[in-house]
C-alpha atoms as one frame of an Amber mdcrd trajectory, in Angstrom:
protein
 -40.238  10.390  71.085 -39.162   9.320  67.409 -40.010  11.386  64.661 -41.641
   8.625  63.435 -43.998   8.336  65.796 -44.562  12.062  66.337 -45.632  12.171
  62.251 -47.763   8.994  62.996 -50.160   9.825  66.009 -50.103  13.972  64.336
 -51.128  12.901  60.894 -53.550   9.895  61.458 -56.396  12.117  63.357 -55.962
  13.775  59.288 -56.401  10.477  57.636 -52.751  11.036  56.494 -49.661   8.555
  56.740 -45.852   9.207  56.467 -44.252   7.538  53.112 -40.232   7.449  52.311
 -39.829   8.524  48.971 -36.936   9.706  46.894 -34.923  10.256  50.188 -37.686
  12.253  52.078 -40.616  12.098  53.957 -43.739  12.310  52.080 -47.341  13.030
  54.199 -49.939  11.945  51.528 -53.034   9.338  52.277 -53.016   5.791  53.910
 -54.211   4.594  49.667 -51.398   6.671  48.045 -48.547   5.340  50.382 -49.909
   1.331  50.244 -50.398   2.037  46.112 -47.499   4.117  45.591 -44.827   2.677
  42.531 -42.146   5.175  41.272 -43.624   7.036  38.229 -39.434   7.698  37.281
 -38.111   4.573  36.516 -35.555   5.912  39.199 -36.086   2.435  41.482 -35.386
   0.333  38.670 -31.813   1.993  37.748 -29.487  -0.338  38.881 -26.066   1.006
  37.302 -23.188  -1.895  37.059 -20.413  -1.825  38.945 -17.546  -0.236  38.601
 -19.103   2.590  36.153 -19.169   6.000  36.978 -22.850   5.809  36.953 -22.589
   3.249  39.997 -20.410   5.788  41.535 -22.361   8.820  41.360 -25.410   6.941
  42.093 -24.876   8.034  45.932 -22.953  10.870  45.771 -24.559  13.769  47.304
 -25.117  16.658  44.688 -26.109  20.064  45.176 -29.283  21.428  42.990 -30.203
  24.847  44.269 -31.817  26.525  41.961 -34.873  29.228  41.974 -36.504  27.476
  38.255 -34.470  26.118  35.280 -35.342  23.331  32.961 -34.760  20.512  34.139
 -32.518  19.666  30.680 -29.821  21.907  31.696 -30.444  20.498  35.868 -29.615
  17.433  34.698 -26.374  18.704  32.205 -24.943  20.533  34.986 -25.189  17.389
  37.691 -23.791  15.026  34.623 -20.759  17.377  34.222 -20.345  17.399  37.994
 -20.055  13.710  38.541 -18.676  13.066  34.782 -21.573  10.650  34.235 -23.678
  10.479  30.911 -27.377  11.591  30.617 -29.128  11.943  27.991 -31.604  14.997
  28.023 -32.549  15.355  24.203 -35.960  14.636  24.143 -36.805  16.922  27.142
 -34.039  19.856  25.638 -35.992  23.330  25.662 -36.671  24.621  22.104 -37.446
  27.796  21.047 -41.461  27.403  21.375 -40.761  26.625  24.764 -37.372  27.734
  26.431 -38.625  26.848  29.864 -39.696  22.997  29.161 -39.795  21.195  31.940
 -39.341  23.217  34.436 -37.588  22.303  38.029 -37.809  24.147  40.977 -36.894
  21.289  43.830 -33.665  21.941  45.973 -32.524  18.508  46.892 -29.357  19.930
  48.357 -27.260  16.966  49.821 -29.105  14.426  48.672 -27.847  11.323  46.909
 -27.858  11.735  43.285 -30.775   9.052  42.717 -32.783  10.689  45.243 -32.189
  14.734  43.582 -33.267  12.429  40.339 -36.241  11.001  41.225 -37.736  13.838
  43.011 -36.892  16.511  39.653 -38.265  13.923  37.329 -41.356  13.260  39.601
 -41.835  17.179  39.903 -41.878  17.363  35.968 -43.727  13.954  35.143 -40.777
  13.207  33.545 -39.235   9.549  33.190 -36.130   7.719  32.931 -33.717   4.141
  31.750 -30.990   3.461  31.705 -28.861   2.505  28.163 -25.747   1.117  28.865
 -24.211   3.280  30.892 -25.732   6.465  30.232 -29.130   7.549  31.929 -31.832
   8.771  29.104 -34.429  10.872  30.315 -37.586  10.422  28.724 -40.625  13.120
  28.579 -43.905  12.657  30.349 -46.136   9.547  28.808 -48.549  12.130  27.276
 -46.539  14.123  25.241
């Protein structure tokens, strides 16, 4: 039997659904998956070709990692794939050292995927400016 289908007939008795989000399997309600839009701005990235953005886009990246802002996340994955992002307005400041913090391993997953699910985990955004990736705080800050 397919995964799938194993999730499917477990789940529904639970008035719960599989969703694919962000690379992985998400169990959340029949509502939530049919509503669902991506809070990151992750899905509407689409780098040009031929940039190093387009090339890191898939490249599978390595975030493992107990808790650390998600600012210096983000510097350490741009210096590994020699892209740009821009994490100023989400940089820690004395007041609070630990802003934004991330705690998701996306170990092996492509680079858009590890982004989307450590913005979503902080309520943090992003767009894309030229070819450098600017991450953007939570609407309510």
């Amino acid at each position: 039997m397919v995964l799938a289908t194993v999730l499917t007939l477990r789940l529904a008795p639970h008035g719960l659904v599989c969703d694919y989000r962000y690379g992985c399997i998400w169990i959340t309600t029949p509502s939530d998956a049919k509503n669902w839009r991506d809070p990151t701005g992750v899905a509407e990235i689409k780098p040009a070709r031929g940039t190093l953005l387009a090339a890191a886009w898939d490249e599978s990246v390595t975030t493992a990692f107990t808790t650390a802002a998600l600012a210096e996340v983000l510097t350490k994955l741009a210096q590994r794939l020699a892209i740009e992002i821009d994490t100023t307005q989400i940089a820690p400041t004395p007041p609070d050292p630990n802003a934004f913090p991330a705690m998701t391993n996306t170990n092996g997953l492509p680079f858009r995927h590890a982004l989307g699910l450590l913005l979503n985990e902080t309520g943090c955004r992003c767009k894309l400016d030229g070819e450098m990736l600017v991450i953007l705080p939570p609407d309510n800050q």
